[in-house]
N, CA, C and O of each residue as an XYZ file, in Angstrom:
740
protein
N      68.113     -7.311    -61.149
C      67.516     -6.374    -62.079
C      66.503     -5.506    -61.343
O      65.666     -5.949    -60.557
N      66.659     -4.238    -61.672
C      65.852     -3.411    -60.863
C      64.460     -3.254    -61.684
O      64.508     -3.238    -62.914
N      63.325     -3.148    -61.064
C      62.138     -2.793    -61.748
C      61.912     -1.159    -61.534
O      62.210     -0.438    -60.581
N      61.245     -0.856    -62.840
C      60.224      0.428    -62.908
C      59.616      0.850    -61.101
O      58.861      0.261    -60.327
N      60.333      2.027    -61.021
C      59.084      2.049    -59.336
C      58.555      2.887    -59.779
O      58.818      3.831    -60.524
N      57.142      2.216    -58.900
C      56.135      2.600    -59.293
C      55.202      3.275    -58.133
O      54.299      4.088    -58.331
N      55.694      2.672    -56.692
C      55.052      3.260    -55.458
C      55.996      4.622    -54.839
O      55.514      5.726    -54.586
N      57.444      4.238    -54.674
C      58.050      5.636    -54.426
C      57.924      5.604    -52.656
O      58.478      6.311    -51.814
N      57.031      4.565    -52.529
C      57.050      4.684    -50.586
C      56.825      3.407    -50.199
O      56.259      2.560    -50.890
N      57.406      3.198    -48.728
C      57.185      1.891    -48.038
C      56.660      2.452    -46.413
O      57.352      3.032    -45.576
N      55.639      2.172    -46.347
C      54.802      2.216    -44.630
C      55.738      1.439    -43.944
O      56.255      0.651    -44.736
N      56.285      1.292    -42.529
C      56.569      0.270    -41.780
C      56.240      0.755    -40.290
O      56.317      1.780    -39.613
N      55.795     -0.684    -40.165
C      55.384     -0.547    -38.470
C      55.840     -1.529    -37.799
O      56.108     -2.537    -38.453
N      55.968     -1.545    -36.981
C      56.691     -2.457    -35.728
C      55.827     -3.016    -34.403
O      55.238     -2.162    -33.741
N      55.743     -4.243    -34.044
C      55.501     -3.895    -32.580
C      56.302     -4.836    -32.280
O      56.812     -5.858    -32.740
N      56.237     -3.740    -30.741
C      57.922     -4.499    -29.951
C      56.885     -4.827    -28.137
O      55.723     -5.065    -27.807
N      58.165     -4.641    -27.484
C      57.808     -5.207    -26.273
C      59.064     -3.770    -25.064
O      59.675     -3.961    -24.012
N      58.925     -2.527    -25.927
C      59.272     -1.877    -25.346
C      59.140     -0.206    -25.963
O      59.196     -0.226    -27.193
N      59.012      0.924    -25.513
C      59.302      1.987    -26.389
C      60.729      2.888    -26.514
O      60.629      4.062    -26.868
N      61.933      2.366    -26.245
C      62.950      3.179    -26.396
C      63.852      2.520    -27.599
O      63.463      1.861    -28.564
N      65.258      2.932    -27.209
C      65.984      2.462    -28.789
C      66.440      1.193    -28.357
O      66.591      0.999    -27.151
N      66.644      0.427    -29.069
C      67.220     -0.872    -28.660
C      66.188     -1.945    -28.532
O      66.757     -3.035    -28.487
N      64.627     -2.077    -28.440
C      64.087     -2.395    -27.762
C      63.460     -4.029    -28.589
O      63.405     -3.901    -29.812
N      63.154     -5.006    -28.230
C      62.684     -5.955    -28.766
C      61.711     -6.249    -29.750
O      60.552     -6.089    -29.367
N      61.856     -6.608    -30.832
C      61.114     -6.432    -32.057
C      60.120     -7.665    -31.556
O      60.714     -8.455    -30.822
N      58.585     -8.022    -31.829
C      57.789     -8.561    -31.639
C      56.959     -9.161    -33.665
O      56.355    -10.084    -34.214
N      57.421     -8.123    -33.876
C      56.329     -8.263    -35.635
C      56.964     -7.194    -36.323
O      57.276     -6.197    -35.671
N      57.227     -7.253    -37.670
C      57.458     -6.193    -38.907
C      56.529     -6.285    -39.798
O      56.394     -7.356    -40.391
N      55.759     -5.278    -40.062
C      54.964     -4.860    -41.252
C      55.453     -3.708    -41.992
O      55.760     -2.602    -41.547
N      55.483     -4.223    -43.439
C      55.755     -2.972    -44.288
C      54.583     -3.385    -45.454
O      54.100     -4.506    -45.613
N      54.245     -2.047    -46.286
C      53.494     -2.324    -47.497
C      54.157     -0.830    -48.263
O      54.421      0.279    -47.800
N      54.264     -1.422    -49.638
C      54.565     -0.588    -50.782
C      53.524      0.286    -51.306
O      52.558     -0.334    -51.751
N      53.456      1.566    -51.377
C      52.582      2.062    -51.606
C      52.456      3.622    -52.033
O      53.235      4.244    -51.311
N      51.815      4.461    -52.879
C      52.020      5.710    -53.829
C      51.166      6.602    -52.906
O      49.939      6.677    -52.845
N      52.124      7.272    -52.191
C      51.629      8.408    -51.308
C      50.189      9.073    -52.257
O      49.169      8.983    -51.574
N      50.021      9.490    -53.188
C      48.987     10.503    -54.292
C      47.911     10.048    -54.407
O      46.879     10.647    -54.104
N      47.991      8.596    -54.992
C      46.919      7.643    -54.836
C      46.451      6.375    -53.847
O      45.477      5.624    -53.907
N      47.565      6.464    -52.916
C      46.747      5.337    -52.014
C      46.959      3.854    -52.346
O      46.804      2.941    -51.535
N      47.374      3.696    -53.779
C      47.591      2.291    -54.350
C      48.478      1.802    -52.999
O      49.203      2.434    -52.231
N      48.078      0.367    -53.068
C      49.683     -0.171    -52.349
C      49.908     -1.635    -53.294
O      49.174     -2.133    -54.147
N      51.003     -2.003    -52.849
C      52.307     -2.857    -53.662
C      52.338     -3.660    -52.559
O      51.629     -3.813    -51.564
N      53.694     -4.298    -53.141
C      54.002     -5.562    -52.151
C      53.731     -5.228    -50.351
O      53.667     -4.130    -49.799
N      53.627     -6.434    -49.820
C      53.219     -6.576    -48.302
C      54.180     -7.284    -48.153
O      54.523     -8.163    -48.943
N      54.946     -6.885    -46.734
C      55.919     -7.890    -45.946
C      54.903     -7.847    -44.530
O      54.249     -6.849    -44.227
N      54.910     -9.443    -43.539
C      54.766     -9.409    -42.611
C      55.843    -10.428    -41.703
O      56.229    -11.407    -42.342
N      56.221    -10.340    -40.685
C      57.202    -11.712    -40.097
C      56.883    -11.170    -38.773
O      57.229    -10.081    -38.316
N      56.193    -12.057    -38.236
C      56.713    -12.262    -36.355
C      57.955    -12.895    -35.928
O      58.310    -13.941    -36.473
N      58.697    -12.320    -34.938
C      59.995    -12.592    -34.377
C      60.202    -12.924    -33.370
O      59.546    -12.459    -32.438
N      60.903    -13.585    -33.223
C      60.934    -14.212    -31.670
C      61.674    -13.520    -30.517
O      62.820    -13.228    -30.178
N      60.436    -13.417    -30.107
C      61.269    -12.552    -28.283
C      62.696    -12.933    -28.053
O      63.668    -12.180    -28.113
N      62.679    -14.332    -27.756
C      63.892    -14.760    -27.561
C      65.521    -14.557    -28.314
O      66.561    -14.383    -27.679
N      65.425    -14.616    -29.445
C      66.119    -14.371    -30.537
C      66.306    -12.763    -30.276
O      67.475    -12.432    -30.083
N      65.510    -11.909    -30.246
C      66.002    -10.131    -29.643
C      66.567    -10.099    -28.327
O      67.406     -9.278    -27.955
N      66.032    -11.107    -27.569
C      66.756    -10.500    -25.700
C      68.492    -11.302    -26.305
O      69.530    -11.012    -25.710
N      68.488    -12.200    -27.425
C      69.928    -12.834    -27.291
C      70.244    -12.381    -27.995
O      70.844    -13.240    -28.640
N      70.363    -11.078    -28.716
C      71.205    -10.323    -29.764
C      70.826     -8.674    -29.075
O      70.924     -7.619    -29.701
N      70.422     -8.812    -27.768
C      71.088     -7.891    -27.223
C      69.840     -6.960    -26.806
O      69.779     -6.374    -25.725
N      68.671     -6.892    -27.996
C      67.935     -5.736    -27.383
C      66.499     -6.098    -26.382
O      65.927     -7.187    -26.325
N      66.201     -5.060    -25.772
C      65.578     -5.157    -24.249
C      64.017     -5.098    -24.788
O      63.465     -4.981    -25.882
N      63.501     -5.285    -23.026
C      61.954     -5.170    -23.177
C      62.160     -4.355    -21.767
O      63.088     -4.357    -20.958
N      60.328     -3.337    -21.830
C      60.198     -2.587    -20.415
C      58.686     -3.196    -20.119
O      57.801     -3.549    -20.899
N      58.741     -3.179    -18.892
C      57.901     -3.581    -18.313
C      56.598     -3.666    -18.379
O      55.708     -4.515    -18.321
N      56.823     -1.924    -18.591
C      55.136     -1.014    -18.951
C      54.423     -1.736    -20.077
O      53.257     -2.123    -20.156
N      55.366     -1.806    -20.868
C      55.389     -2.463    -22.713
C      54.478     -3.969    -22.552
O      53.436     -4.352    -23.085
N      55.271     -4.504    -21.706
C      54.149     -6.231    -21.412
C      53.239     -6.105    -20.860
O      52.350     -6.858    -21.258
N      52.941     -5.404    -19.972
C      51.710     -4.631    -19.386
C      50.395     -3.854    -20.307
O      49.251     -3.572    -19.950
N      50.942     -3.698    -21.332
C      50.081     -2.729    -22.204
C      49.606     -4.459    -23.307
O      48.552     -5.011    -23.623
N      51.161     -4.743    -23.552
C      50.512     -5.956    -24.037
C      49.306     -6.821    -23.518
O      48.415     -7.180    -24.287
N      49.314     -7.119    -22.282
C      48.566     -7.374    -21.687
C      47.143     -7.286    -22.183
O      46.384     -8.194    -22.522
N      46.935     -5.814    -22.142
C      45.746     -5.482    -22.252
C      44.843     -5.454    -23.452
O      43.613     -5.489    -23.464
N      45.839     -5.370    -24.647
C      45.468     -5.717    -26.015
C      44.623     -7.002    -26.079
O      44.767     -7.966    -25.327
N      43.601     -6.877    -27.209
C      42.961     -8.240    -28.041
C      43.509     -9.236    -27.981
O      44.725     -9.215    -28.170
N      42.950    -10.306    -27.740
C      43.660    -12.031    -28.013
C      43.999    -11.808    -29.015
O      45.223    -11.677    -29.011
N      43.316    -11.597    -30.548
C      44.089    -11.946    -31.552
C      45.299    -10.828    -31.893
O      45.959    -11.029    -32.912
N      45.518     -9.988    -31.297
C      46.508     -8.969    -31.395
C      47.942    -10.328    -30.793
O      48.758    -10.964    -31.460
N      47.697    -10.292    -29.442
C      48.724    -11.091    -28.482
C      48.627    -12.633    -29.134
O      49.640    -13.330    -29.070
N      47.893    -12.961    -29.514
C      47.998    -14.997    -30.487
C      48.563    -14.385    -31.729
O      49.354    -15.109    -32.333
N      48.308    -13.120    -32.275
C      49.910    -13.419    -33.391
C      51.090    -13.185    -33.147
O      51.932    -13.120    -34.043
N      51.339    -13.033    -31.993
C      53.041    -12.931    -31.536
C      53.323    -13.721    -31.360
O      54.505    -13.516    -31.085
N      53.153    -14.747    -31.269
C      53.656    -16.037    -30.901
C      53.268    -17.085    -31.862
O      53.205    -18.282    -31.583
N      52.995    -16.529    -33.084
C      52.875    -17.743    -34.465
C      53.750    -17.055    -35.517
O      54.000    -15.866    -35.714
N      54.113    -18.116    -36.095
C      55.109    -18.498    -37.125
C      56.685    -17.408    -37.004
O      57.358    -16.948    -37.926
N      56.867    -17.274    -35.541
C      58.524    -16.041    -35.370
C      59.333    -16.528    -35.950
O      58.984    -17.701    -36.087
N      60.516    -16.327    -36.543
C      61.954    -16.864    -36.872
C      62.479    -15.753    -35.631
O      61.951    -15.040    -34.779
N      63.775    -16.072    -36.081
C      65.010    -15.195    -35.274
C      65.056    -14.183    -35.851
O      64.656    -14.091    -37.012
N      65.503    -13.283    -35.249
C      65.633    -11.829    -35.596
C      66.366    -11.628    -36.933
O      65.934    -11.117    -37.966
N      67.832    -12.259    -36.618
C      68.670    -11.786    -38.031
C      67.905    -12.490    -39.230
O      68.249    -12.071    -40.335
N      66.773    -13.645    -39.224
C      66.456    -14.193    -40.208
C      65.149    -13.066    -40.315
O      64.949    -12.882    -41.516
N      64.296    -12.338    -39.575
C      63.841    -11.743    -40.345
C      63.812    -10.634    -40.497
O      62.776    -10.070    -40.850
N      65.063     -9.930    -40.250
C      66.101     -8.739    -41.088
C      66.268     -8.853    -42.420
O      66.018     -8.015    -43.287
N      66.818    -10.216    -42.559
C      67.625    -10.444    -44.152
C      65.952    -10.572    -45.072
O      65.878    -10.262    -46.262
N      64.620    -11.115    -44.199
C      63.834    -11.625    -45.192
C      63.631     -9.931    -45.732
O      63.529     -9.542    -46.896
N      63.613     -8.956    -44.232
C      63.153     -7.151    -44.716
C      63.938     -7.147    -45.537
O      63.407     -7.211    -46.645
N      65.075     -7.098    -45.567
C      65.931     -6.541    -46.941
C      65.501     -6.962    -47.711
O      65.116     -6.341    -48.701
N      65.387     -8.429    -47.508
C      64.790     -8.568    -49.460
C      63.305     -7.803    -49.860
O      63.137     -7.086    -50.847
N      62.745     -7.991    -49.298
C      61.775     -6.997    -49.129
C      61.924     -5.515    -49.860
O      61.294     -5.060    -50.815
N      63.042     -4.898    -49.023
C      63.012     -3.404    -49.496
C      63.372     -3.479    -50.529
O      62.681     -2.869    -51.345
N      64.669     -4.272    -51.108
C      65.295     -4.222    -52.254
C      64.709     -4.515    -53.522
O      65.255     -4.125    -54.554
N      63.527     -5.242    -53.538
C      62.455     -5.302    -54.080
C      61.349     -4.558    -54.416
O      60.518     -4.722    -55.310
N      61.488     -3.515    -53.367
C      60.867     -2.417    -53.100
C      61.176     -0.787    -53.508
O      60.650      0.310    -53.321
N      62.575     -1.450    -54.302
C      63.594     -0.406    -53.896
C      63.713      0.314    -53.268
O      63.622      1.514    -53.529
N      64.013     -0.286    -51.992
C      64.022      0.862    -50.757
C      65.053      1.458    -50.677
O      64.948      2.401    -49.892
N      66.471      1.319    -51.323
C      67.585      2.331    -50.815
C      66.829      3.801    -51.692
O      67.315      4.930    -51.633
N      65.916      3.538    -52.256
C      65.701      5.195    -52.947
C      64.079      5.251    -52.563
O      63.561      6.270    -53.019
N      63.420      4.634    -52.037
C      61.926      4.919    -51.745
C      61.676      5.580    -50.402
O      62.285      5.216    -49.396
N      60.796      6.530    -50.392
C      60.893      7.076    -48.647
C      60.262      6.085    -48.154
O      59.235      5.554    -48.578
N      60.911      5.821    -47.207
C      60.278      4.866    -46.068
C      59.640      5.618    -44.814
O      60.133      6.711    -44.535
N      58.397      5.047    -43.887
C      57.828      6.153    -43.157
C      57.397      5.158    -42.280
O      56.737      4.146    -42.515
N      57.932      5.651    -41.071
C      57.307      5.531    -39.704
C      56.738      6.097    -38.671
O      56.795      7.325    -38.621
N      56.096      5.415    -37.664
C      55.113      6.621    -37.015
C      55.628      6.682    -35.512
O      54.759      6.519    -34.655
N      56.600      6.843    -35.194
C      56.919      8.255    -36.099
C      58.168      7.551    -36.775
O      58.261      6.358    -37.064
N      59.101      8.542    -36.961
C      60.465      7.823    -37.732
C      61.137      7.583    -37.186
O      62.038      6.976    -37.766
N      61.354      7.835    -35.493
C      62.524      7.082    -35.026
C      62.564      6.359    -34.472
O      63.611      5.766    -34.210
N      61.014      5.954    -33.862
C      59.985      5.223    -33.207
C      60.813      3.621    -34.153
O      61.899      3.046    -34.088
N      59.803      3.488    -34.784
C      59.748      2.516    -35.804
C      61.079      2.020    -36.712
O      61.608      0.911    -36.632
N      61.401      2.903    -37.417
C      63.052      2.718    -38.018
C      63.912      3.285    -37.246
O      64.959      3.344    -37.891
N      64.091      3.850    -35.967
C      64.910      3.919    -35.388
C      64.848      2.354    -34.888
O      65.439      1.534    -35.590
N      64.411      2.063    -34.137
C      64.512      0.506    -33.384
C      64.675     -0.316    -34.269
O      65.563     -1.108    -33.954
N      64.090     -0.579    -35.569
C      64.517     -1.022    -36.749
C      66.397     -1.471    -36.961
O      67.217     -2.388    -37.015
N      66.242     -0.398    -36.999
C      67.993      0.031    -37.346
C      68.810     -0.188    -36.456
O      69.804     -0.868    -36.711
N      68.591      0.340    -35.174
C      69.172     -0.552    -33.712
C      69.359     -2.265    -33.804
O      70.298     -2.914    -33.343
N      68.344     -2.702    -34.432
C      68.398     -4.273    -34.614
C      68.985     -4.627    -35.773
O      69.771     -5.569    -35.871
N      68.681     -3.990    -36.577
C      70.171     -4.551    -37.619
C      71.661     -4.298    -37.621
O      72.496     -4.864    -38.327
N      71.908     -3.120    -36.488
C      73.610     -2.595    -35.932
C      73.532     -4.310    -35.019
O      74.357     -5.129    -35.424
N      72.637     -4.744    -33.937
C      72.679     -5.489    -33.059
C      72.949     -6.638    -33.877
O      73.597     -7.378    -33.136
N      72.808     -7.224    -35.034
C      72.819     -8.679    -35.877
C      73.524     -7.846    -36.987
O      72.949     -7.833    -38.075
N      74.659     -7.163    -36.872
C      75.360     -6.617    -38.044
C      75.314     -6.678    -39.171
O      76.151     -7.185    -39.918
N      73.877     -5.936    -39.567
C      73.663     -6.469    -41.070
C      73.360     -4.597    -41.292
O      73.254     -3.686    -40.472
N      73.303     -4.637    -42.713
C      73.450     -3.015    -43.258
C      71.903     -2.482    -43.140
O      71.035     -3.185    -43.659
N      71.715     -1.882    -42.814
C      69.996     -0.981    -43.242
C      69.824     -1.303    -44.265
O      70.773     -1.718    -44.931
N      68.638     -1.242    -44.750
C      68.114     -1.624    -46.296
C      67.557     -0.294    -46.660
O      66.917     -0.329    -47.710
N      67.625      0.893    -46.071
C      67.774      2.020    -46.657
C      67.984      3.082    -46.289
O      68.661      3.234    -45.272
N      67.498      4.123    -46.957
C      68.909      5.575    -46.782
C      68.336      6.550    -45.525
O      67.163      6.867    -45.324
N      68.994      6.757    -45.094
C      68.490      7.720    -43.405
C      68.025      9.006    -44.272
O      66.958      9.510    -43.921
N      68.612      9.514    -45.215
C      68.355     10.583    -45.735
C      66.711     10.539    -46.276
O      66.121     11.581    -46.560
N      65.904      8.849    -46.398
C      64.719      8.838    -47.004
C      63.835      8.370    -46.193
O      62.945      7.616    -46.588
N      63.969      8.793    -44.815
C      62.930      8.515    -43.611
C      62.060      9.593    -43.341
O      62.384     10.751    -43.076
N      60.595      8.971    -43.459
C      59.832     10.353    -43.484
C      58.635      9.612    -42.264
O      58.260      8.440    -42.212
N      58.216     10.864    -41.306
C      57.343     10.823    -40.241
C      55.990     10.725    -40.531
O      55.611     11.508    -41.403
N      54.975      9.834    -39.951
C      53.851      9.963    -40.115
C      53.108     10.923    -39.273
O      52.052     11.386    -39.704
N      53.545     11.252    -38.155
C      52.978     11.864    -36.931
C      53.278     13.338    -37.626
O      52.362     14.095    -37.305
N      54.217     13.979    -38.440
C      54.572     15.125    -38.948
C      53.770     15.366    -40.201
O      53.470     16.494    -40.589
N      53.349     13.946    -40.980
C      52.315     14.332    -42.120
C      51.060     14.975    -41.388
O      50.615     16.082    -41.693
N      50.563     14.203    -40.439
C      49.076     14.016    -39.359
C      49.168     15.555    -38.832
O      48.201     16.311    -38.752
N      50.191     15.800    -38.570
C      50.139     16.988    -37.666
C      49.176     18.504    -38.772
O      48.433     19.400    -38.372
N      49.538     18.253    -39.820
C      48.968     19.524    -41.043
C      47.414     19.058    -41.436
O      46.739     19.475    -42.377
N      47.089     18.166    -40.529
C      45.266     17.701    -40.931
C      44.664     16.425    -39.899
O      44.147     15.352    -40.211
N      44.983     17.062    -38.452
C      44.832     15.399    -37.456
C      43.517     15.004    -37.999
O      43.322     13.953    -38.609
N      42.562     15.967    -37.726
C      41.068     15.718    -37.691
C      40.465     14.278    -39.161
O      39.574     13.476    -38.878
N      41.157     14.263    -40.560
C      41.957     13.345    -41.219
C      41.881     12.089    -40.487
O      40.868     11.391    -40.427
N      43.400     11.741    -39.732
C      43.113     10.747    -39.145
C      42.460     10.245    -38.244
O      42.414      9.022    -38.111
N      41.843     11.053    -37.469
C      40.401     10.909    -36.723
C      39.560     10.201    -37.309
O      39.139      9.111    -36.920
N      39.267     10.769    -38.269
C      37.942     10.173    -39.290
C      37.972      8.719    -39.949
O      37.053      8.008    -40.356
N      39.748      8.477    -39.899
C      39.520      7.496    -40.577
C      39.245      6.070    -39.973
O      39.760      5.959    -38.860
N      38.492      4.809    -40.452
C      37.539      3.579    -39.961
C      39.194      2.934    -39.927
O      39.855      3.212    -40.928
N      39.699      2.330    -39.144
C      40.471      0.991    -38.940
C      39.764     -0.335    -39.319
O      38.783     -0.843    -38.777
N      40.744     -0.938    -40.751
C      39.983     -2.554    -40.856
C      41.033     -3.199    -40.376
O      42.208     -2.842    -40.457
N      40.510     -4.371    -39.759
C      41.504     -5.735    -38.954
C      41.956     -5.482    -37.769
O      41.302     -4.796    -36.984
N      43.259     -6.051    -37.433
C      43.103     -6.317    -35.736
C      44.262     -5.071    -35.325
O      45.381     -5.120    -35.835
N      43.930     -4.071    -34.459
C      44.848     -3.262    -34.300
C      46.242     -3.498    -33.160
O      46.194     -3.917    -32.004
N      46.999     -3.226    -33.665
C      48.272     -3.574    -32.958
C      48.912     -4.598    -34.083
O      50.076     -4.868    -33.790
N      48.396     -5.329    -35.464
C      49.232     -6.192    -36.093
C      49.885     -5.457    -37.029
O      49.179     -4.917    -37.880
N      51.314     -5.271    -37.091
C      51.856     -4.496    -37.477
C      51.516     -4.353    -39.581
O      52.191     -3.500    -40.157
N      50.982     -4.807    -40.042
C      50.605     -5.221    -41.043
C      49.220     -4.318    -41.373
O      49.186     -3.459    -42.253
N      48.228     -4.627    -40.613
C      46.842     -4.081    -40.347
C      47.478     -2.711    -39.864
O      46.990     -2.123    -40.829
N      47.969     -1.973    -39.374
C      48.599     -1.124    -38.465
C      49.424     -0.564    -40.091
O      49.665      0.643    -40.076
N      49.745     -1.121    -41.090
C      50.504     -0.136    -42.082
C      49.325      0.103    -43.101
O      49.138      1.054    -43.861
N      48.881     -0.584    -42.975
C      47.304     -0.469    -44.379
C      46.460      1.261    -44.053
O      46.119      2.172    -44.807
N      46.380      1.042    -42.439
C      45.580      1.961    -41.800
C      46.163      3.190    -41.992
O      45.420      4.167    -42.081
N      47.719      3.367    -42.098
C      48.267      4.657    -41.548
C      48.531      4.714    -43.267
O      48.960      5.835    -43.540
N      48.450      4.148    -44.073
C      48.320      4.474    -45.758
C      46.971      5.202    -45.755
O      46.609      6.240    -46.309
N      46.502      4.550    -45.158
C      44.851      5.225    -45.595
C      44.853      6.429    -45.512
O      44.817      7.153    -46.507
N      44.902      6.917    -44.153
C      45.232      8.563    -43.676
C      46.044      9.045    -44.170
O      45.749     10.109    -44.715
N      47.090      8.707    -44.246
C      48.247      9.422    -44.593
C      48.096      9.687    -46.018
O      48.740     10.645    -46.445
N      47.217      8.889    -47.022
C      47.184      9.556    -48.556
C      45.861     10.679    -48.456
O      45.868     11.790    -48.986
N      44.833     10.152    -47.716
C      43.888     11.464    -47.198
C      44.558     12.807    -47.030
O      44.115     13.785    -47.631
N      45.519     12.884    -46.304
C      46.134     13.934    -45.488
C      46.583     14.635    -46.872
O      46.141     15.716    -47.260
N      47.576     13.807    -47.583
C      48.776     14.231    -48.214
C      47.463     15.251    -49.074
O      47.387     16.462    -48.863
N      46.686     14.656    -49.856
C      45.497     15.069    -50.668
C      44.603     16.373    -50.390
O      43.989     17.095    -51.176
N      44.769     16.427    -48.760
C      44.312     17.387    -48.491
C      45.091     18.692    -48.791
O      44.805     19.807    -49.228
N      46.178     18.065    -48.370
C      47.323     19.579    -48.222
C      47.467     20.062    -49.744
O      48.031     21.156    -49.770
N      47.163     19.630    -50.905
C      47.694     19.663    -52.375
C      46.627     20.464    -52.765
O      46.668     21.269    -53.696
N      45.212     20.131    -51.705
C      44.176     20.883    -51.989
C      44.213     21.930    -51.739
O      43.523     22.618    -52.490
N      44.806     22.534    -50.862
C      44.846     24.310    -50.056
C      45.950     25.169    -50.211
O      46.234     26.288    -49.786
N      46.853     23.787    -51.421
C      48.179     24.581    -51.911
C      47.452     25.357    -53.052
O      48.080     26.143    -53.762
């Protein structure tokens, strides 16, 4: 049974252990949430296991563990608590979106091919369907671009790099932004 939507958008962020397509999923964060007002809705988070991505095919670069490296302990100690396998937490995203109704909610990444591109690479790699429509992928770096100074301003709460903390943040700005532009229309 489908519910009333009520957010119309899903944030998702990723961190992996590489920046091209294909590349090893590390954490998925998504949160439900109404571009106008800023509200947000349901939260998905799942760490994934390295291992489980290099054996369904997709890669890591070098630079990528290196940068890891340099990140916060508690950024790098949540990659390595509570992972399943990849295809298990694909199927948990779908339920997620579908809940979310994501085959009709824009979904937004920063940018979009960044994030749901590699996304989507990993669900072709564990042959499972996208949980939503290519036609409803929208860029954060393309909202940012019509008001950076916006996300400049805005305070980051929690640990940066957790893909979770990392979707709260880019809601924040990104309903700033949207608000702004409605203002000078």
């Amino acid at each position: 049974m489908r519910r009333t939507q009520k957010y119309g958008h899903v944030m998702v962020d990723l961190e992996t252990m590489g920046n091209n397509p294909y590349s090893a999923i590390v954490s998925i964060g998504a949160v439900e949430f109404n571009l106008d007002t800023g509200e947000i809705g349901e939260k998905f988070y799942q760490t994934v296991s390295l291992q489980s991505c290099l054996d369904a095919g997709l890669i890591v670069n070098a630079d990528t563990i290196m940068w890891w490296m340099q990140q916060s302990d508690d950024a790098r100690k949540e990659l390595s608590t509570n992972c399943v396998d990849l295809a298990v937490a694909l199927q948990k995203f779908s339920q997620f979106m579908f809940q979310c109704e994501g085959e009709y909610c824009q979904v937004w990444g920063n940018s979009a091919r960044f994030d749901l591109g590699i996304l989507s690479d990993a669900y072709r790699k564990c042959s499972l369907a996208t949980p939503w429509s290519f036609r409803n992928e929208r860029c954060v770096r393309t909202l940012v671009s019509f008001n950076p100074e916006l996300r400049k301003k805005s305070t980051f709460v929690g640990t940066q790099h957790n893909a979770l903390h990392d979707c709260l943040h880019q809601i924040q700005y990104c309903n700033t932004i949207a608000n702004s532009i409605k203002l000078k229309i």
